[in-house]
N, C-alpha and C positions, 0 to 999 in steps of 0.2 A: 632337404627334408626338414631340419632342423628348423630354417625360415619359415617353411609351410605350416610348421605345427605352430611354432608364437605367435606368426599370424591369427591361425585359427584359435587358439587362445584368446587373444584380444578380440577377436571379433565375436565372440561365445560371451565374454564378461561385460563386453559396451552392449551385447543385446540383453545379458540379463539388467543390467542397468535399466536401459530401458522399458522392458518390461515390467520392473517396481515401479517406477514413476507413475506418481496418480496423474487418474484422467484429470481435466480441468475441472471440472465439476463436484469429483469428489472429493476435490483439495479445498474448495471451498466451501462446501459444506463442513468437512472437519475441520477446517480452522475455526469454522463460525460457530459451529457446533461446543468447541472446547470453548472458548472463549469465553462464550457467554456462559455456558457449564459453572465455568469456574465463576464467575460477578457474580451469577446467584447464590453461591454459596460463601463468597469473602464479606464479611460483614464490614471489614475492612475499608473496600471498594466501596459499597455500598453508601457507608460512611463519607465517602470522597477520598480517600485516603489517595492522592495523586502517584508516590511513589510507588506506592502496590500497583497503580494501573499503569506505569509506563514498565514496568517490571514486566507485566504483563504482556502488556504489547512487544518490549525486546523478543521477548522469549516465543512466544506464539504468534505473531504478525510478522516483523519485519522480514525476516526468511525466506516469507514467501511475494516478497515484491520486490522490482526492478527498481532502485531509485534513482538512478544515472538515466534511464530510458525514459523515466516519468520527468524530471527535470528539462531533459534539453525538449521533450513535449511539451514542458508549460514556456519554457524561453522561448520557443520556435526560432525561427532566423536569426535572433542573434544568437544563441548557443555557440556558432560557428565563429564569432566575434572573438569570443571567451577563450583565455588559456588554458591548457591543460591545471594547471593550478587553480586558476578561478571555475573552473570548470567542477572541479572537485570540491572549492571551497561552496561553490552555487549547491550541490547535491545534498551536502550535510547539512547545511543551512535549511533546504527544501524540505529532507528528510524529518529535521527535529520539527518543521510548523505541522506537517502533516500526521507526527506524532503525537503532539500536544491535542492538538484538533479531533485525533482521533479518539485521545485517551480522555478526553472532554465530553464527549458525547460516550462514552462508556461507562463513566459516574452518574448518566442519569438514564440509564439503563434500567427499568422500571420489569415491565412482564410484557417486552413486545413478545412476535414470535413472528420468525425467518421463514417466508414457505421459497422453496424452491420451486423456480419452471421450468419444465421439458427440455434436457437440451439435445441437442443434437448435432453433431460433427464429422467430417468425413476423414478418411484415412489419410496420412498426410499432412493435415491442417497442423499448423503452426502459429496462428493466430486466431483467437473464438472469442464470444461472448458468455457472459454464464449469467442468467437471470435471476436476480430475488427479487422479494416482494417483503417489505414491512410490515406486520401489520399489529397495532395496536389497540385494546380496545375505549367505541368512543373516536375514534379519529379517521381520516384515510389514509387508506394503503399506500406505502411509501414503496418504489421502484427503484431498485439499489442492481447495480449491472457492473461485472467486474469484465475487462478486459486483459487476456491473458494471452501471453507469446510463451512460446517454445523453443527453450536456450538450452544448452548442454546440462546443467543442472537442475534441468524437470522445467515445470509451469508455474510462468512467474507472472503476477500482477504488474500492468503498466497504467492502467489509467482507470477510476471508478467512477460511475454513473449515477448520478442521487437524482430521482425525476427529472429523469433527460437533460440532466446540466450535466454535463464533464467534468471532472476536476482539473483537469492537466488545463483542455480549453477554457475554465472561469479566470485561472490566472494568466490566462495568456495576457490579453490587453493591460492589466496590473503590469505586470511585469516589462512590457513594451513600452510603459509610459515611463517607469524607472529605470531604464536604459536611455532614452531620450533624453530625459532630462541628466543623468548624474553617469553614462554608462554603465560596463559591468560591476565596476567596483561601487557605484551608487546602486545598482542592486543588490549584490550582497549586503552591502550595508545597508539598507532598508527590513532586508530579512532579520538579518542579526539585531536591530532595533525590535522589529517585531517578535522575537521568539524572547529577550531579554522584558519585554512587557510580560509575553503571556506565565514567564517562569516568574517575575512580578507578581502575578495575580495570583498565579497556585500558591505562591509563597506565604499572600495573608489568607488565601482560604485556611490551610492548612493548619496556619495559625490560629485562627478563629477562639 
């Protein structure tokens, strides 16, 4: 009797679990939503102020993406090459260029605005798309598509869509050619190159 009841305990608390987990859709709306909430009001950011935007980004972005899943996505076949160490060191490495990049385009965060479109998902699903659209005025609409999977810890971002380019697949071939030539450890070190520029560049903006 004892067994029956803890059981049905734990099966009561992982279904309230899941029933707090936001839909996919609504998770991205609120992140994008706070986000940008917050740029327009830190004059800070506004400014350029780099470490307020990665600040930012920790706190409100990363949480909600997979970067181990998005990484061995941009590797493809060799991933499998890679050790469990390189493997790890590849994700952090992946993690800080995608951060940079992101928090880079969030300092010139001007007065777009985010429309979301229609989504629709069936019971079940574990992996969906979720639609935005950019739009700024004066320019065209930009097409922004997040893909998202279903991991015990809610709905997690693995790969974003900028006008039908992928991110995971832009780097794929980059990163294909850096295993060719130098292998795994010639790709991380290629990254770690590259992320040591872009903290380079923030560093004399900053400075200015």
């Amino acid at each position: 009797m004892m067994k029956k009841l803890i059981a049905l305990l734990f099966a009561t608390f992982f279904a309230s679990i899941a029933l707090a987990q936001e839909a996919p859709d609504v998770l991205v709306k609120r992140v994008t939503e706070e986000v940008l909430e917050i740029v327009r009001k830190d004059k800070e950011i506004q400014n350029g102020d780099t470490s307020r935007v990665l600040e930012l980004v920790d706190a409100k972005v990363l949480p909600n993406f997979n970067f181990p899943h998005m990484t061995a996505l941009a590797v493809g076949k060799d991933w499998r090459k890679a050790t469990p160490a390189q493997q790890k060191r590849l994700t952090g490495e992946f993690q800080e260029l995608l951060v940079r990049t992101y928090s880079n385009a969030l300092t010139s965060y001007k007065n777009q605005r985010v429309v979301y479109k229609p989504f629709k998902m069936n019971a079940g699903d574990t992996d969906v798309l979720v639609r935005t659209e950019v739009d700024e005025p004066g320019r065209k609409p930009v097409q922004l598509d997040y893909s998202l999977e279903k991991l015990d810890a809610g709905w997690k971002v693995y790969d974003v869509t900028v006008a039908g380019i992928s991110l995971v697949t832009n780097y794929r071939d980059q990163f294909a050619q850096e295993v060719r030539s130098g292998g795994i450890d010639g790709l991380i070190q290629s990254l770690v190159t590259k992320n040591k520029s872009l903290q380079g560049n923030v560093a004399k903006a900053d400075g200015k």
